[in-house]
N, C-alpha and C positions, 0 to 999 in steps of 0.2 A: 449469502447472496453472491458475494466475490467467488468464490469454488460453481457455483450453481447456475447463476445468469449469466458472468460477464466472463467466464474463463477464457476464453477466447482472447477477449482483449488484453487481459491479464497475460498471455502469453504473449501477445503482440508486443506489448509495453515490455516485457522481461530480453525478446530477442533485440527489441530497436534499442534498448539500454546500454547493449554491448555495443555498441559503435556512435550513437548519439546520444546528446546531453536532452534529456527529458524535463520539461517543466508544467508542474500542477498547478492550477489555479484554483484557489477555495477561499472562499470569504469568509469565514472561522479559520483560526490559524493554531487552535487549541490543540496541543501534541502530548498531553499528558491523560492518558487513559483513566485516570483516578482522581481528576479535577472534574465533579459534578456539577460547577458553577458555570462553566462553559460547554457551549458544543465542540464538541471534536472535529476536527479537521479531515471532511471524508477524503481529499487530498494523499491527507499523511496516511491516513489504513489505506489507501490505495496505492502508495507506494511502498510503505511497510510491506502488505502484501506481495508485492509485485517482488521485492529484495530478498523476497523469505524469512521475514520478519513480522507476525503477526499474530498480537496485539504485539505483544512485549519484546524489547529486542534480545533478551538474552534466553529465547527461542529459537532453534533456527527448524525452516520445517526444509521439510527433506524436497528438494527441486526436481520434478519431473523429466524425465530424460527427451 
């Protein structure tokens, strides 16, 4: 859905990152991808995402020029 619907935004958030402090709000604050007892924090994959980090951080996806 991130790659698909929202890319756009996702770029937007990636160029305004470089000169402004960005802040997420999400009411799940669950940042543990492997913790089934909580929801995830759409928040944190959407800036995971955005960082080039996504799911896991010691992935890095290759950033679009």
């Amino acid at each position: 859905m991130l790659e698909h619907k929202t890319l756009d935004i996702i770029e937007r958030l990636r160029k305004a990152s470089e000169t402004k402090t960005i802040v997420l709000l999400d009411y799940n604050t669950c940042c543990d991808v492997d913790d089934e007892t909580k929801p995830l924090s759409h928040a944190y994959l959407v800036k995971a995402y955005a960082e080039g980090l996504y799911p896991f951080d010691y992935l890095k996806l290759s950033k679009k020029p």
